[in-house]
N, C-alpha and C positions, 0 to 999 in steps of 0.2 A: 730470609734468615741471614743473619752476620758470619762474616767468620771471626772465631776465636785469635785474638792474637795471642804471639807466646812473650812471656818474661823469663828470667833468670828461677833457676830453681824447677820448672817441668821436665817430667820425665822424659826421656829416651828409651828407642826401640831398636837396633840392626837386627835386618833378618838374617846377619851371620852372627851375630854375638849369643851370647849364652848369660848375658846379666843387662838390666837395663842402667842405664846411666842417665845426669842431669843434666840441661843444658846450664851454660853458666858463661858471665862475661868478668872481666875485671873490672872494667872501667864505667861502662855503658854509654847510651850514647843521651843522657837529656833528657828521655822519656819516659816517665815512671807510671807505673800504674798499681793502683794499694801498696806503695810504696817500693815495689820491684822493676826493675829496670825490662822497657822491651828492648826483644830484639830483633835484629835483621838479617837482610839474605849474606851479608858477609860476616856473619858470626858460624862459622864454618872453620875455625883453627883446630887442629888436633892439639890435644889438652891443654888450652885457654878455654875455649867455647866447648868444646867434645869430648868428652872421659873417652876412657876406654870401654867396651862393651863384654869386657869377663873375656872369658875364652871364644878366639877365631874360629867357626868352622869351617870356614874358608881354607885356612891355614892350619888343618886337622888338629884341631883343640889347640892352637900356642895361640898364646895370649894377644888379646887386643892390639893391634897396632893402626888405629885410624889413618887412614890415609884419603882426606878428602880437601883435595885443590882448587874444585871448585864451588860455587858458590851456593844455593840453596833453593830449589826450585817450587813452583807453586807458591810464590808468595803474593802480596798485596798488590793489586793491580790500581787500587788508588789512595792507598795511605806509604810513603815514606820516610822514614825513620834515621836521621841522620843522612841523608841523601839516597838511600838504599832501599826497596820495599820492604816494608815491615813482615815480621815472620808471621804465619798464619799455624792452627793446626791440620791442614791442609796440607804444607810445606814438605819436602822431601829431601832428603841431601845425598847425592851416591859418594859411594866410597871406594876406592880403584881396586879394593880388596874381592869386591861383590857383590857387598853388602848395601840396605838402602835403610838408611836413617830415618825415623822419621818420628813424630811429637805423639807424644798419648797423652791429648787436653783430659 
């Protein structure tokens, strides 16, 4: 069985946040699919790529402030995307808050 890859527009999950959010790119990188752009393990920018996720509980209910520098883990170990592994729903991203990101295909 495949994995799902992810485009612009799927949901988001932190296990510290209190709302889900959509993953989203600007520019993308070339590779569309039903017309939405995929993405990859460096599409990890706090609000370019990452909303915020409602209220921290981490940070006893104040508001989202994504904080993830690095890159995006569990991704495609043979499809890359702009030079980058393509994103999977698989995929995971931690956030230095607590919280761990992750795709709801």
């Amino acid at each position: 069985m495949g994995k799902d890859y992810v485009v612009r527009g799927m949901q988001l999950r932190c296990t510290s946040g209190s709302a889900p959010g959509k993953i989203t790119t600007s520019t993308g990188h070339g590779v569309l699919y039903k017309g939405e752009p995929l993405l990859n393990a460096n599409d990890h920018i706090p609000m370019v790529n990452l909303p915020g996720f409602g209220n921290c509980l981490n940070l006893q209910g104040c508001k989202c402030m994504t904080a993830t520098p690095l890159a995006w883990m569990n991704c495609s170990t043979n499809h890359l995307i702009d030079g980058a592994p393509a994103l999977t729903t698989s995929s995971k991203c931690i956030c230095l808050l607590g919280g761990v990101i992750s795709i709801q295909g």
